[in-house]
N, C-alpha and C positions, 0 to 999 in steps of 0.2 A: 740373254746372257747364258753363256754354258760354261758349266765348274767340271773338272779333271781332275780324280783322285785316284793318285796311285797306290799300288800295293809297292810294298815294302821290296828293296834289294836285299842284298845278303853277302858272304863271305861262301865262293864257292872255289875248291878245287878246283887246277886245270884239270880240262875233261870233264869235268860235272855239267851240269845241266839247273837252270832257273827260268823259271815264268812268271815274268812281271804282269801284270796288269791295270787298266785304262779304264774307269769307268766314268762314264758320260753323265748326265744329267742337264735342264734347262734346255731353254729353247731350241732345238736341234733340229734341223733341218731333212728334205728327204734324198739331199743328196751331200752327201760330205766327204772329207778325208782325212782319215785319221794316220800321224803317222808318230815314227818313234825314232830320235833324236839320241844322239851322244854328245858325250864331251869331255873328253878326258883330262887332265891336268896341263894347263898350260897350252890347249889345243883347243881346234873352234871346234863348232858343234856344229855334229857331222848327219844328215841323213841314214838310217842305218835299214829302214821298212816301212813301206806304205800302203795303205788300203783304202781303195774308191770303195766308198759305200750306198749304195740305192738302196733303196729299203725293198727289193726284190731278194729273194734268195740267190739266184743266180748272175746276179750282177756283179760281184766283188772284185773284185782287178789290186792285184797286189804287185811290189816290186819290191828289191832288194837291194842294197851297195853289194857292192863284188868283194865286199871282206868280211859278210857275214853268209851268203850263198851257200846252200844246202847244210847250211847247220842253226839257221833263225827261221821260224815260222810266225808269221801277223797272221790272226783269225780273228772273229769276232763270235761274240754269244750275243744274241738278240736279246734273247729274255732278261741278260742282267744289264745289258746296253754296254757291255767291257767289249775292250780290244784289247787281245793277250799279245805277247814277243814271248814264243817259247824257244829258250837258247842252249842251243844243245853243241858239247865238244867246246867249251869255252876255253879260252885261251888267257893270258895273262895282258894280252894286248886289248883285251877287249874290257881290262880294268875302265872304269868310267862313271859320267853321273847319266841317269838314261831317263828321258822327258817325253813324255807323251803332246803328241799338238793336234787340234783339230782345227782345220780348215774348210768353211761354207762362205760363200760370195767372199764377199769380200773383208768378214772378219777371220780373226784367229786367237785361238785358246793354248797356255799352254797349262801342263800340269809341275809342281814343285819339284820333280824330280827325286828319281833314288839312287843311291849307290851300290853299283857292281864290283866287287872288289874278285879278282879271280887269281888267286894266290895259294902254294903249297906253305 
């Protein structure tokens, strides 16, 4: 079994910048993918970053939807087993609840979700 807890969302200016985070725990595999899910009001829930993880350093293989590109970053910190989404340049569209999932064989985890509110 693996538990997903997230940090906290928030209330940020368009143009501000927030980092969420993913941390892992329980049985966790040496090869996963973690990724990081939206869903805004009345809409499905969208892919929005993802990250193949091998427990190499140099392994990591990341991707992006084409509506958050060059302004989302997925990294991961080993030592506390988090997967961050640093969001920078937010926009009002990118209001949403945002859920972290991790994916090994052929289970899947998700975490409770937070709220991104991006409003003047």
């Amino acid at each position: 079994q693996v538990r997903l807890v997230q940090s906290r969302g928030g209330l940020v200016q368009p143009g501000g910048s927030l980092r969420l985070g993913c941390a892992a725990s329980g049985d966790i595999s040496s090869l996963f993918v973690v990724g990081w899910y939206r869903q805004g009001p009345g809409s499905q829930r969208d892919l929005v970053a993802s990250i193949v993880i091998r427990n190499t350093a140099d392994y990591d293989r990341t991707t992006y939807a084409d509506f958050v590109k060059g302004r989302f970053t997925i990294s991961r910190d080993n030592a506390k087993n988090t997967v961050y989404l640093q969001m920078n340049s937010l926009r009002p569209e990118d209001t949403a609840v945002y859920y972290c999932n991790l994916r090994q064989g052929s289970s899947e985890y998700w975490g409770l979700g937070t709220q991104v509110t991006v409003s003047s």
